[in-house]
mmCIF file of the N, C-alpha and C atoms, coordinates in Angstrom:
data_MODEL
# 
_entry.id   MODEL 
# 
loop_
_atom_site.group_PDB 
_atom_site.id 
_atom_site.type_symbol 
_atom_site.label_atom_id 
_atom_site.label_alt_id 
_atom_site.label_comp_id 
_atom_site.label_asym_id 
_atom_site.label_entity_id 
_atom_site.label_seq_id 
_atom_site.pdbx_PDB_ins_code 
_atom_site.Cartn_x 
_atom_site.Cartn_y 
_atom_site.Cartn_z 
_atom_site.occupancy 
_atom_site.B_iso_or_equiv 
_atom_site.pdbx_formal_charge 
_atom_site.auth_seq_id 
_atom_site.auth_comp_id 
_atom_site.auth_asym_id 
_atom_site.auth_atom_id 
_atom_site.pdbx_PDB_model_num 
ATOM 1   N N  . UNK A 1 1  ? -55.983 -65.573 -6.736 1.00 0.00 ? 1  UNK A N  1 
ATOM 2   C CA . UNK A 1 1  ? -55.245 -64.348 -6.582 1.00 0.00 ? 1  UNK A CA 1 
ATOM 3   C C  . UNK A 1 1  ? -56.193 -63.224 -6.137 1.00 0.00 ? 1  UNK A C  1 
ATOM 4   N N  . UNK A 1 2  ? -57.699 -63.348 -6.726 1.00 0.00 ? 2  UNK A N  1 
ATOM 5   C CA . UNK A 1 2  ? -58.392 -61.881 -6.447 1.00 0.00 ? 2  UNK A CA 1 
ATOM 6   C C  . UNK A 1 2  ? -58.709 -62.500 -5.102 1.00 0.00 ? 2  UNK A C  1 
ATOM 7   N N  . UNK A 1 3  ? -58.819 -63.444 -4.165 1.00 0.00 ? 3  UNK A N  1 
ATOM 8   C CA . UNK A 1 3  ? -59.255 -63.606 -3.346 1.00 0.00 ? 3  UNK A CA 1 
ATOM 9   C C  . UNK A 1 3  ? -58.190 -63.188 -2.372 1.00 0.00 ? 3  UNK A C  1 
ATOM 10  N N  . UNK A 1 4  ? -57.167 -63.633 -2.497 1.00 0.00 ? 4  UNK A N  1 
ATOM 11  C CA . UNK A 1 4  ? -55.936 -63.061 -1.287 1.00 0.00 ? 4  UNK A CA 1 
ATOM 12  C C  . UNK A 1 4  ? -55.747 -61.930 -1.681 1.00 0.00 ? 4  UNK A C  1 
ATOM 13  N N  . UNK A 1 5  ? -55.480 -61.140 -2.639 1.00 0.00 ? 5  UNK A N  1 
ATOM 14  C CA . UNK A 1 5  ? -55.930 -59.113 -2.606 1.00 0.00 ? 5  UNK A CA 1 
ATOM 15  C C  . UNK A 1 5  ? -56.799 -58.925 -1.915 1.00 0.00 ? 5  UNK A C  1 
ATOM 16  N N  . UNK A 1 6  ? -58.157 -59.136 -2.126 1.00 0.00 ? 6  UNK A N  1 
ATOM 17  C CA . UNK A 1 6  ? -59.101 -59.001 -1.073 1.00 0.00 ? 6  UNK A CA 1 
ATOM 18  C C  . UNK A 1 6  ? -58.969 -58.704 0.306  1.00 0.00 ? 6  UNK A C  1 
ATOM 19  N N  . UNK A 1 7  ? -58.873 -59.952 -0.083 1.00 0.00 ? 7  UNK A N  1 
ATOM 20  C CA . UNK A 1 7  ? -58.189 -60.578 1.856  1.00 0.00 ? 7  UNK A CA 1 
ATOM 21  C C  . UNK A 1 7  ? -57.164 -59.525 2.448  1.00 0.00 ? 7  UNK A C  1 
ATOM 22  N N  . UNK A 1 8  ? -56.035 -59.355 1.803  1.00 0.00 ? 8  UNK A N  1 
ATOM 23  C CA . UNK A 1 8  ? -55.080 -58.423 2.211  1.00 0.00 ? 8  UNK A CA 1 
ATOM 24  C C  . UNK A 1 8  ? -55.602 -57.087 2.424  1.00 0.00 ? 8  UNK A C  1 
ATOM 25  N N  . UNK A 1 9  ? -56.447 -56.575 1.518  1.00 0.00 ? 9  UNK A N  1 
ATOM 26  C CA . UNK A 1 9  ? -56.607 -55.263 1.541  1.00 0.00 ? 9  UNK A CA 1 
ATOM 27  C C  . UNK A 1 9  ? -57.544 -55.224 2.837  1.00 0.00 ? 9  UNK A C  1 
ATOM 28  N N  . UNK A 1 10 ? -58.313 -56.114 3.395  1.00 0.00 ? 10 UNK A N  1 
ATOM 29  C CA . UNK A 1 10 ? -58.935 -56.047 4.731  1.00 0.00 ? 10 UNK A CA 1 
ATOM 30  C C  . UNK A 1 10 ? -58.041 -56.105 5.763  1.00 0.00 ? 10 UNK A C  1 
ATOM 31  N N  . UNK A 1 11 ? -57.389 -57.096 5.845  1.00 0.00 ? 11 UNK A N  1 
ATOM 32  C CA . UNK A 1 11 ? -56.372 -57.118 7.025  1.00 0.00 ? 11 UNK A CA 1 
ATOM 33  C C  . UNK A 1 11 ? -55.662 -55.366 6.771  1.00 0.00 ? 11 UNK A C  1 
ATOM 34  N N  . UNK A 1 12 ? -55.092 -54.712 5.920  1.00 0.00 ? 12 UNK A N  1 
ATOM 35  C CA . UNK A 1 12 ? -54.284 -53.372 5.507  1.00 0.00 ? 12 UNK A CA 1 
ATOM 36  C C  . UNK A 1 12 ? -55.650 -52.459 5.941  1.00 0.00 ? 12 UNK A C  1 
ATOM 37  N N  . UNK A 1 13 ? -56.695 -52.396 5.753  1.00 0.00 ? 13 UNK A N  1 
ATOM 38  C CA . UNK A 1 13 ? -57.723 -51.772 5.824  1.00 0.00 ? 13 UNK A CA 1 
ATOM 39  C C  . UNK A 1 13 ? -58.160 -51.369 7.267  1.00 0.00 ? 13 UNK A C  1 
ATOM 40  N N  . UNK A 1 14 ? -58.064 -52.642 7.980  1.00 0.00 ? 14 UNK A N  1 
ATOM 41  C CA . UNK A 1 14 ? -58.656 -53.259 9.280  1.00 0.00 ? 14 UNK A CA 1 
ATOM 42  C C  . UNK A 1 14 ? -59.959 -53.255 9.010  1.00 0.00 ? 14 UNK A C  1 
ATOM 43  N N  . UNK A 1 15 ? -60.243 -54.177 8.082  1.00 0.00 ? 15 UNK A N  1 
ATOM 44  C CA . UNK A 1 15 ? -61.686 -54.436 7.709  1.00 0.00 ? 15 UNK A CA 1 
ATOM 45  C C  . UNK A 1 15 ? -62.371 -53.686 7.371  1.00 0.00 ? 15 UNK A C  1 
ATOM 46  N N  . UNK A 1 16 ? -62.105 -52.586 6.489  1.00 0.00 ? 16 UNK A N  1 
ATOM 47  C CA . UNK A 1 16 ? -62.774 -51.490 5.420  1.00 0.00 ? 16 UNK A CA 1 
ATOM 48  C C  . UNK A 1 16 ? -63.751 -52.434 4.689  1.00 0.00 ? 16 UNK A C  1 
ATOM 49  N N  . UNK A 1 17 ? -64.997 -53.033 4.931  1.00 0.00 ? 17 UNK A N  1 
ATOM 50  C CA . UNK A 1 17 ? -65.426 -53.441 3.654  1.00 0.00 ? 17 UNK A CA 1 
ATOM 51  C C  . UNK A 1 17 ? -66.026 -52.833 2.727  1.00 0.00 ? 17 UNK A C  1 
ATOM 52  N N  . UNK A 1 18 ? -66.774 -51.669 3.209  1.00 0.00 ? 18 UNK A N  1 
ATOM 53  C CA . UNK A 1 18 ? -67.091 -50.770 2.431  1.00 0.00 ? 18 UNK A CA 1 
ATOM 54  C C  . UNK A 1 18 ? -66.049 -50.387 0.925  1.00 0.00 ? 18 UNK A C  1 
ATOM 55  N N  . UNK A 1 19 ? -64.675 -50.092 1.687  1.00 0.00 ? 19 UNK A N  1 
ATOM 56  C CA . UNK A 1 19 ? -63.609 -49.899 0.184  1.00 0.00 ? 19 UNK A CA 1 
ATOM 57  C C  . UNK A 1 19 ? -63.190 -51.117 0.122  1.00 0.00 ? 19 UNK A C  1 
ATOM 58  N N  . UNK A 1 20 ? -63.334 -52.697 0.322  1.00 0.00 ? 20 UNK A N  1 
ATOM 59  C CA . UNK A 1 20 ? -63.198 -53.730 -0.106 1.00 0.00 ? 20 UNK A CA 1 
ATOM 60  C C  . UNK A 1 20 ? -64.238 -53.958 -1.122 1.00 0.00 ? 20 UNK A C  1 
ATOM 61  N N  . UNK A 1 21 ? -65.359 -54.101 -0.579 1.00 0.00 ? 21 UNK A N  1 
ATOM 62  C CA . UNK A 1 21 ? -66.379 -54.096 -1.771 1.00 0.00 ? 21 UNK A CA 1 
ATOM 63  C C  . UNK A 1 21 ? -66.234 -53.495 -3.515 1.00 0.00 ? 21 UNK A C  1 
ATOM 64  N N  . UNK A 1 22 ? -66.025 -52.007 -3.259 1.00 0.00 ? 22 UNK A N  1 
ATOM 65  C CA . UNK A 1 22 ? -65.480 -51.398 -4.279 1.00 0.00 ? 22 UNK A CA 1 
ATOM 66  C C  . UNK A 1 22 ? -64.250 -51.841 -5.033 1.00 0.00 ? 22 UNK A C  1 
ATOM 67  N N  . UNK A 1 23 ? -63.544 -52.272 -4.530 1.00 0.00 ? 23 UNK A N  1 
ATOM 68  C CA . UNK A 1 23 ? -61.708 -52.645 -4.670 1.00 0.00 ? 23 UNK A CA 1 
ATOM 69  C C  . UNK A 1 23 ? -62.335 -54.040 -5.528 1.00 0.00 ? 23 UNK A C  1 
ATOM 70  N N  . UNK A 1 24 ? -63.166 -55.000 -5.053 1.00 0.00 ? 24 UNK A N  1 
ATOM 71  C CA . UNK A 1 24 ? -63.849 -56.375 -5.332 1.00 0.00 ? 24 UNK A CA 1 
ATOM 72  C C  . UNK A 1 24 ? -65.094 -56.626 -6.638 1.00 0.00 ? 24 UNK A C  1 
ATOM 73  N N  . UNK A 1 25 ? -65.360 -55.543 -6.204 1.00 0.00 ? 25 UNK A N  1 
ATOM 74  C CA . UNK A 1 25 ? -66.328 -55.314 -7.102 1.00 0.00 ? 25 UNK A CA 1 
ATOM 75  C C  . UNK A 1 25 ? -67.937 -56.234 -6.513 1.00 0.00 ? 25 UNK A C  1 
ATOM 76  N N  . UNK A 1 26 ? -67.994 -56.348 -6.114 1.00 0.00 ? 26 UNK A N  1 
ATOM 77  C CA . UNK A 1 26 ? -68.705 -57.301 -5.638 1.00 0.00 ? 26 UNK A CA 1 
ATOM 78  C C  . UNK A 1 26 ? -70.435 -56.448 -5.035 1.00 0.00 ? 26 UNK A C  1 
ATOM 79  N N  . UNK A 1 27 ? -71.191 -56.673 -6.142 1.00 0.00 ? 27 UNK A N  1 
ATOM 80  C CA . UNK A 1 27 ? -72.784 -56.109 -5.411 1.00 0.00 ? 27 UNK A CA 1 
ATOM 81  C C  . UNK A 1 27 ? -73.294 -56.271 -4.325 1.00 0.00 ? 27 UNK A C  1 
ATOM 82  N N  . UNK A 1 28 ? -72.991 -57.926 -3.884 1.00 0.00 ? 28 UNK A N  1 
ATOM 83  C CA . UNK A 1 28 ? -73.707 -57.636 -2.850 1.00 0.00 ? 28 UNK A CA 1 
ATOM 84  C C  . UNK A 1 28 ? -72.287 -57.575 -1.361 1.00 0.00 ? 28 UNK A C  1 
ATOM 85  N N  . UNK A 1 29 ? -72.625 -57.375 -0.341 1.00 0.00 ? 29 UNK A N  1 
ATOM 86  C CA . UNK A 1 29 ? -72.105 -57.425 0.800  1.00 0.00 ? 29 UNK A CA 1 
ATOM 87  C C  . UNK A 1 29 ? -71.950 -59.046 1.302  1.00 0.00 ? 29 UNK A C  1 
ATOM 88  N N  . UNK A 1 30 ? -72.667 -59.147 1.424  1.00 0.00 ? 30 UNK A N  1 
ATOM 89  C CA . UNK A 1 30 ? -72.702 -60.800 1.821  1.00 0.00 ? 30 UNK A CA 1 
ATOM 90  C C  . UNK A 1 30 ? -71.852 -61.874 1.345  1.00 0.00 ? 30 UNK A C  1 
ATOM 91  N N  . UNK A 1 31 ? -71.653 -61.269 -0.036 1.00 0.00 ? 31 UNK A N  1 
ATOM 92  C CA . UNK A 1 31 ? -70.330 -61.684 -0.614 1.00 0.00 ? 31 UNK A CA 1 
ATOM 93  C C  . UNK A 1 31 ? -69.094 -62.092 0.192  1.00 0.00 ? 31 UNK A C  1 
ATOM 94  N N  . UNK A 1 32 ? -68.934 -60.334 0.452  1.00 0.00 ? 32 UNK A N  1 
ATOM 95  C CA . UNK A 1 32 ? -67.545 -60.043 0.164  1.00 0.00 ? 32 UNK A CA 1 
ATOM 96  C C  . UNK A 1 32 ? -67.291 -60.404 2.154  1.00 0.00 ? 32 UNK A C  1 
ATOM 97  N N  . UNK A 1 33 ? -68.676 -60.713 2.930  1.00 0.00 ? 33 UNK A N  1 
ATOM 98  C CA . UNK A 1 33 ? -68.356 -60.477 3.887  1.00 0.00 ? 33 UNK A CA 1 
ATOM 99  C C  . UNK A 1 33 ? -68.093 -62.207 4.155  1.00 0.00 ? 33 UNK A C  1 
ATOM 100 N N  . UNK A 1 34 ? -67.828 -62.879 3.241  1.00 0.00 ? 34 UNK A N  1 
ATOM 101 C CA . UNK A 1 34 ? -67.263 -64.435 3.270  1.00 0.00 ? 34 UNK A CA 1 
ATOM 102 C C  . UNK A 1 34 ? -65.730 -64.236 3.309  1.00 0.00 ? 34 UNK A C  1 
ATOM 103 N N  . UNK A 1 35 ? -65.452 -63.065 2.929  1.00 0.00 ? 35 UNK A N  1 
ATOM 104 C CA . UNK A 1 35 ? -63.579 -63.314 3.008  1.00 0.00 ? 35 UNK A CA 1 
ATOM 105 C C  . UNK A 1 35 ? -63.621 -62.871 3.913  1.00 0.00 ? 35 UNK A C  1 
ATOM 106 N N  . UNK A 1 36 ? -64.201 -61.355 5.234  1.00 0.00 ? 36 UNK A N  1 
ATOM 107 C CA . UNK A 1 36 ? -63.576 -61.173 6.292  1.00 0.00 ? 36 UNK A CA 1 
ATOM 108 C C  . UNK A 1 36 ? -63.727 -62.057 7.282  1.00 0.00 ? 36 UNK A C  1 
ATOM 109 N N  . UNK A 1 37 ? -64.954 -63.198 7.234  1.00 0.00 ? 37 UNK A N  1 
ATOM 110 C CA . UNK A 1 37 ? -65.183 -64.188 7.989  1.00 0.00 ? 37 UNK A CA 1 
ATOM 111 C C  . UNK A 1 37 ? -63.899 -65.169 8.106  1.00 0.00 ? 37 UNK A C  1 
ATOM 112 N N  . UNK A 1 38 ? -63.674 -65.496 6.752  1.00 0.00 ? 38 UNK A N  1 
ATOM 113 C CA . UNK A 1 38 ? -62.368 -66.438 7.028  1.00 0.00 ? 38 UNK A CA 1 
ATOM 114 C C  . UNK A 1 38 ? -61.145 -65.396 7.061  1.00 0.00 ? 38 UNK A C  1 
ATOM 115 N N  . UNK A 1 39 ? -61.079 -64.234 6.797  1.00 0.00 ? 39 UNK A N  1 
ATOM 116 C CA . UNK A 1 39 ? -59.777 -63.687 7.480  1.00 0.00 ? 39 UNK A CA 1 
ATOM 117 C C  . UNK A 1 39 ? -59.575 -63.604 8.861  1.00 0.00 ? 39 UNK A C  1 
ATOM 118 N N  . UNK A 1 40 ? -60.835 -63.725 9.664  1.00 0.00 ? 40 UNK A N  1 
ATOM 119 C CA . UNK A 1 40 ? -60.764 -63.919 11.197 1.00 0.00 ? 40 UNK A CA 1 
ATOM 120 C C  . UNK A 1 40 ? -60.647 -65.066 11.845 1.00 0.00 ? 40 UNK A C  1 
ATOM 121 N N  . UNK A 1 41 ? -60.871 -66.292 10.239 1.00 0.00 ? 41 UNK A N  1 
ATOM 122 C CA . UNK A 1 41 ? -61.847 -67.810 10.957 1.00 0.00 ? 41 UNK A CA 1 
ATOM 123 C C  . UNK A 1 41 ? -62.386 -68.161 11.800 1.00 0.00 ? 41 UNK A C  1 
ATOM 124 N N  . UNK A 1 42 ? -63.452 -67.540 11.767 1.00 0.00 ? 42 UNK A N  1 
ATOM 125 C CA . UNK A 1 42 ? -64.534 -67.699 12.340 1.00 0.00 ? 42 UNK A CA 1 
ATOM 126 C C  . UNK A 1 42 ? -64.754 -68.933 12.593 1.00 0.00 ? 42 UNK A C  1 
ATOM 127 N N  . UNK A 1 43 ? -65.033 -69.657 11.695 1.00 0.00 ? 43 UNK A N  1 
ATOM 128 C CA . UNK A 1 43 ? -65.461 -70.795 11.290 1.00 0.00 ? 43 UNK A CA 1 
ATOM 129 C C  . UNK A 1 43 ? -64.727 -71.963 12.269 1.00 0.00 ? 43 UNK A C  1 
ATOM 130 N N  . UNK A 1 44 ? -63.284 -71.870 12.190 1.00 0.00 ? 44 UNK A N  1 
ATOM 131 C CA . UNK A 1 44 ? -62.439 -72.469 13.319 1.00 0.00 ? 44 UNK A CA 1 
ATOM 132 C C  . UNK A 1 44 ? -62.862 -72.107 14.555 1.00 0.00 ? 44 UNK A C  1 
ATOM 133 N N  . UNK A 1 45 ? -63.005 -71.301 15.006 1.00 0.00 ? 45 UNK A N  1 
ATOM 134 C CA . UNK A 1 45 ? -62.878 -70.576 16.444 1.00 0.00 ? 45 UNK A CA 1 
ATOM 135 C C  . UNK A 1 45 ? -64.005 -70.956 16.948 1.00 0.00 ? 45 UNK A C  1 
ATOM 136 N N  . UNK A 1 46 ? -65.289 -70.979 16.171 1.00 0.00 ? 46 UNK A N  1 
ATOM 137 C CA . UNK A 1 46 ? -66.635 -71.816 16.506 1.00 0.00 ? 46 UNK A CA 1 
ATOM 138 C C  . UNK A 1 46 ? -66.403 -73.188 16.961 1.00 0.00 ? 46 UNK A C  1 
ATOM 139 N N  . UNK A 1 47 ? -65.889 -73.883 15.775 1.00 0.00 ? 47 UNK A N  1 
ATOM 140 C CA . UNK A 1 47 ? -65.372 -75.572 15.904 1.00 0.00 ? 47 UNK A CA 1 
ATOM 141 C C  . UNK A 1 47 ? -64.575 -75.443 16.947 1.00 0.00 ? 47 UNK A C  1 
ATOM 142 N N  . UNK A 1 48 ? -63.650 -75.120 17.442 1.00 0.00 ? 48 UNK A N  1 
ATOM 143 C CA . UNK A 1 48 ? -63.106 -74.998 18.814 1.00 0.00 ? 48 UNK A CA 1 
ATOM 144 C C  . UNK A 1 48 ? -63.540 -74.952 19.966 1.00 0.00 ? 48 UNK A C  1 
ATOM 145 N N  . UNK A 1 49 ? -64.274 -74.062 19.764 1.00 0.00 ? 49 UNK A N  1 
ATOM 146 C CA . UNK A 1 49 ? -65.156 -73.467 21.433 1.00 0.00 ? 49 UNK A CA 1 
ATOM 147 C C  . UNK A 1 49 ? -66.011 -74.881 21.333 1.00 0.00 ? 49 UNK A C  1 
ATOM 148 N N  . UNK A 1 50 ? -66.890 -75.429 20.472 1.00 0.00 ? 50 UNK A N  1 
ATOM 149 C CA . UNK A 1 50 ? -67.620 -76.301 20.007 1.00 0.00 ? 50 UNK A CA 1 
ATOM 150 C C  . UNK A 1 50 ? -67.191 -77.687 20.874 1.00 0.00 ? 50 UNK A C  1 
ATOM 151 N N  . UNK A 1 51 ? -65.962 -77.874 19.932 1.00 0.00 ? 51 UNK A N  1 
ATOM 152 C CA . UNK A 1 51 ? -65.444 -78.942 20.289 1.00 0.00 ? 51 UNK A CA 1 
ATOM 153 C C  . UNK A 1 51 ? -64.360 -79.071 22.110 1.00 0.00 ? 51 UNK A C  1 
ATOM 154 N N  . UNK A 1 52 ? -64.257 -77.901 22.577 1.00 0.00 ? 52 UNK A N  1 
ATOM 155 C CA . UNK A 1 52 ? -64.289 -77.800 24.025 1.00 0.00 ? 52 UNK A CA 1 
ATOM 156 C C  . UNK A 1 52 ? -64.895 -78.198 24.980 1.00 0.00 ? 52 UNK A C  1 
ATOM 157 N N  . UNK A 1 53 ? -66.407 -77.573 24.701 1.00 0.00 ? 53 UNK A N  1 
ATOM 158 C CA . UNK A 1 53 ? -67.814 -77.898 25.109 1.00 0.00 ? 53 UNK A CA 1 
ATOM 159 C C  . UNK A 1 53 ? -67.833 -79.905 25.719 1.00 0.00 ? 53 UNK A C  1 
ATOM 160 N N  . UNK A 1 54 ? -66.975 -80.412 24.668 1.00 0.00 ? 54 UNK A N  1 
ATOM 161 C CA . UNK A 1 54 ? -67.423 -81.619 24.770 1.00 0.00 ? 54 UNK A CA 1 
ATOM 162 C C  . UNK A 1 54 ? -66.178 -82.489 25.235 1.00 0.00 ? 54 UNK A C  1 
ATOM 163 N N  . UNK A 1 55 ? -65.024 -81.971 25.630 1.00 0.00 ? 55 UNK A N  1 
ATOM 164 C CA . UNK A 1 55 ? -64.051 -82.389 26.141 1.00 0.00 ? 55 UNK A CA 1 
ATOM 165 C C  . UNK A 1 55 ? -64.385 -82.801 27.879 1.00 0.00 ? 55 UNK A C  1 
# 
């Protein structure tokens, strides 16, 4: 649940992490900057282009 608040309040924010952080509580940045990564999925969009490459 605290993870999709999070999440939401970035997407509502347009990626405020600064007042995500606070909202999260979260010390460090690096943290919190694991949920805007997968709110963009990154992670997919890499594996994609990736897996293009080799088509």
């Amino acid at each position: 649940m605290r993870h999709s608040a999070i999440t939401a309040y970035l997407d509502v924010s347009e990626g405020n992490v600064r007042a995500a952080q606070s909202l999260s509580r979260h010390q460090n940045l690096s943290t919190l900057m694991i949920y805007d990564d997968n709110r963009h999925q990154l992670q997919g969009k890499a594996s994609k282009d990736l897996g293009e490459l080799l088509d």
